[in-house]
N, C-alpha and C positions, 0 to 999 in steps of 0.2 A: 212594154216598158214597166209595167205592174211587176214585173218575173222579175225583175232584176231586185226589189229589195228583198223578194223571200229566199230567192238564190244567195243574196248577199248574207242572209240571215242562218240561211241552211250549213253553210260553210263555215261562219263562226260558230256555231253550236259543231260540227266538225271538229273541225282546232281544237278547241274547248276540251272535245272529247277525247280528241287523241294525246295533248298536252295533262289532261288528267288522267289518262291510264300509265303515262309517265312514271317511272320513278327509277333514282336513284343512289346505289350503296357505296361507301367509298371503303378504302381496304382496314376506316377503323371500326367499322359497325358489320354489323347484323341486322335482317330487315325480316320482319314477320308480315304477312298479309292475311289479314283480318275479313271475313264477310260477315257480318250480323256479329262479330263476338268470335265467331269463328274460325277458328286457323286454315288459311284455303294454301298457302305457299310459304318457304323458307327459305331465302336469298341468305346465302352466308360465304357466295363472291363477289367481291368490288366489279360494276358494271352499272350496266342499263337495262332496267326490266320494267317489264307490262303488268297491269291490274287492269280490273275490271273498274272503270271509271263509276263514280257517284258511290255506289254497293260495293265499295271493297276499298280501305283505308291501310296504310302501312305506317307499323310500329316500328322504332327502329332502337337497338341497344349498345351498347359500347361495347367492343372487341378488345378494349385493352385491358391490362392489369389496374386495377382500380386500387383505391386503399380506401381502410374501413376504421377509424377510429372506436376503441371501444371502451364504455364509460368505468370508469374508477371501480376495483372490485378489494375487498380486503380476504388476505389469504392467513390461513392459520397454518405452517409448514409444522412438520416433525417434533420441533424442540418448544412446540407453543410462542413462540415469539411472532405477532400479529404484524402482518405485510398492507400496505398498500400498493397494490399494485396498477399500472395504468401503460396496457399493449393497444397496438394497431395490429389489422389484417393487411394482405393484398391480398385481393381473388380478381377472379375473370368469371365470365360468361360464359360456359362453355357449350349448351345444350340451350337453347332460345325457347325450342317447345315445351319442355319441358319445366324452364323457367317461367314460362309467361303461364304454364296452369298450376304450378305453384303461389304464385307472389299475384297473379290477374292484373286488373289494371293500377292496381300500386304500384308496381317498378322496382324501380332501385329501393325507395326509402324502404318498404314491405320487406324486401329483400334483405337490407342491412339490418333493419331491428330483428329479423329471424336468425340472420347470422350471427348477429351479438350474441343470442339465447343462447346459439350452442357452441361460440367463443369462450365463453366466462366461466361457463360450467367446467369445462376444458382446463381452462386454465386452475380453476379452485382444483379439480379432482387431481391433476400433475404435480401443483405446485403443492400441495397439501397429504401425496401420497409416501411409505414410508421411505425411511430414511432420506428425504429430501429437508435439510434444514435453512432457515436463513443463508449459513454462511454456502449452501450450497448455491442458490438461487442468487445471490452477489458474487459466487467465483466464476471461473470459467465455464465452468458443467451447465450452465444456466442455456447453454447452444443447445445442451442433448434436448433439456425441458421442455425449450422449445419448438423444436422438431417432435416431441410426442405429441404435443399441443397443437402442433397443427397438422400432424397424422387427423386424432382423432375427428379434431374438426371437421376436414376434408370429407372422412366417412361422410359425416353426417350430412354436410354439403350438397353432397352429390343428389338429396332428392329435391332441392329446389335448380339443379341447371346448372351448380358454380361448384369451380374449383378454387380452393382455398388454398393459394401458391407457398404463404408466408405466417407465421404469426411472431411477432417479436414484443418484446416487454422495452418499454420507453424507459419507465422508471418505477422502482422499488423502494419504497419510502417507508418507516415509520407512522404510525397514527398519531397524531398529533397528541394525544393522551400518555403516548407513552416517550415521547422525545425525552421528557426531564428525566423520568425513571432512567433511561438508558445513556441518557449524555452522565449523570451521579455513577451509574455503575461502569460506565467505560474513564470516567474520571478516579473512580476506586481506584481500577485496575492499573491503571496509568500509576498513581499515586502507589501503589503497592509493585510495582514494578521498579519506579525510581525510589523506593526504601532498599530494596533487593539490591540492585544496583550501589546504592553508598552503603551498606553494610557489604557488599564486595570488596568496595574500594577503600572503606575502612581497616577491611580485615588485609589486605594487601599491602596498604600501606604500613600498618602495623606491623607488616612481616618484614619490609622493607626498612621499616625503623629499629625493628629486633636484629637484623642482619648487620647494619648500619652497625649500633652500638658494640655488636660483638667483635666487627672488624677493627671497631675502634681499639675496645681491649685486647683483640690481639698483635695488635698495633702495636698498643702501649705496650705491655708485658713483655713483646720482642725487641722492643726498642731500650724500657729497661735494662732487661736481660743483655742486651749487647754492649748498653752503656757500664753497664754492673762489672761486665767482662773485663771493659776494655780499661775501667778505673782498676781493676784487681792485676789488669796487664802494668798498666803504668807503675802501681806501688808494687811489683815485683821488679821491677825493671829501677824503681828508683830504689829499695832497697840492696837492689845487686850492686848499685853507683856505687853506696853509702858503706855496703859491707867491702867493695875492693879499693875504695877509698881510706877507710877503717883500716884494713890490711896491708897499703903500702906506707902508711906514716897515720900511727893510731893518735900520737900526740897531735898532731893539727887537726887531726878530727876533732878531737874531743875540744879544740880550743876552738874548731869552728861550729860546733855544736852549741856551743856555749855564746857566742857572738850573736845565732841564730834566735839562743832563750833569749838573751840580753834585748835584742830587737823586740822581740816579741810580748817579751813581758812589761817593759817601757814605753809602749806604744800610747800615744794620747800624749795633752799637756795638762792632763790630772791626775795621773798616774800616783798611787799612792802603796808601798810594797814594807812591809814591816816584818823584819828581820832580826835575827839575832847577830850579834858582833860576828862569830864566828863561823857564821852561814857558808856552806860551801859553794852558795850560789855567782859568789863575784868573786872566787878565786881570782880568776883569768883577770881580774880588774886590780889585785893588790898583790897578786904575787908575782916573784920573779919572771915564771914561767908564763904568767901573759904579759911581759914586757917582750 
């Protein structure tokens, strides 16, 4: 009867033992096995694996694409105009041994502040190399920047384990120092673009107004000119009346002619005409011949 609690005893230290050399990996990680500090195994398929229980401990690492936020750096490009700039990474884990005697038992964070160092520099030395100017690094081209950016990273990567998938720029800002400078000269330019602009449209419309006026005058002038005509048509046309008029009985002419002064010159009721007795103006009115 004694036998049965050390037996009962011997079989949980058993269990114990074989539930501790247990481990394991699922298909997001990576699993290192440790003995003293020392790397004794490297599990990098999803499964169930053995250690040496109590003397051998497993570390385990992320298999996915992680991202690495990286702190605010200001850039000085080509044409001196001063960047703030603020990217993130993605990398991966790709080499665990290699990792884990780089970075030890820091990890991840070890890892990211080493990756930063040679992120930033990265990016200063791209974004800052020739002919790359602001307006280049806000246009499109700012994709190629960043594919050299994370070429050279990568290089550098490679001796801590990681590959460096991505590097991408968030945001490209202004120093706060220089905002007013630059909102004043991008308001200049504005302001000198809308002077450009209405000395266009002043000078256009002025031509429009000079066009205008001339049509007008030769408007007028033809309008004139036809009127001019057509009064030179009429008083040829009424002279030809008056001369075949004249021509076929001159005596009524002449007494209608005279009928027409008489109107003409009596017109009003204050008509006042000072004459001589013998005036030949009112023949038609006392002689035979205008009865």
């Amino acid at each position: 009867m004694k036998k049965l609690p050390i037996l009962a005893g011997l079989l949980f230290l058993v269990v114990i033992g074989v539930l501790s050399s247990i481990y394991i990996v699922d298909e997001r990680q990576k699993a290192l096995v440790l003995q003293f500090g020392q790397i004794k195994a490297v599990k990098e398929e999803p499964g169930l694996a053995f250690k040496l229980p109590v003397i051998q401990n497993v570390i385990y690492y992320d298999d996915r694409i992680l991202s690495l936020d990286t702190p605010e750096i200001e850039v000085t490009p080509s044409d001196d105009r001063r960047l703030v700039v603020d990217a993130f990474a993605r990398y991966r884990i790709t080499d665990v041994v290699r990792f884990r005697q780089a970075v030890g038992a820091g990890g991840i964070a070890v890892a990211e502040s080493r990756l930063a160092g040679f992120i930033n520099p990265n990016i200063r030395a791209v974004l800052g190399s020739d002919g790359v100017t602001s307006n280049t690094i806000l246009s499109s081209e700012r994709s190629a920047l960043m594919d050299r950016i994370t070429v050279a990273s990568n290089a550098q990567a490679q001796q801590l384990g990681i590959e460096v998938v991505d590097v991408r720029l968030k945001q490209t800002n202004l120093p706060d120092q220089n905002l007013d400078a630059t909102f004043d000269r991008m308001r200049a330019e504005r302001e000198r673009e809308a002077a450009d602009e209405r000395a266009r449209g002043a000078e256009a419309a002025q031509r429009v107004r000079a066009q205008a006026d001339r049509t007008v005058v030769e408007l007028e002038s033809d309008a004139q000119r036809q009127a001019e005509i057509t009064r030179g048509e009429a008083d040829a046309e009424k002279n030809r009346i008056f001369a075949e008029a004249y021509g076929a009985d001159p005596e009524f002419f002449e007494f209608y002619r005279s009928l027409d002064a008489y109107r003409e010159g009596l017109k009003g009721s204050n008509t006042t005409m000072v004459l001589t007795p013998d005036s030949e103006f009112f023949d038609y009115l006392k002689s035979d011949a205008g009865r």
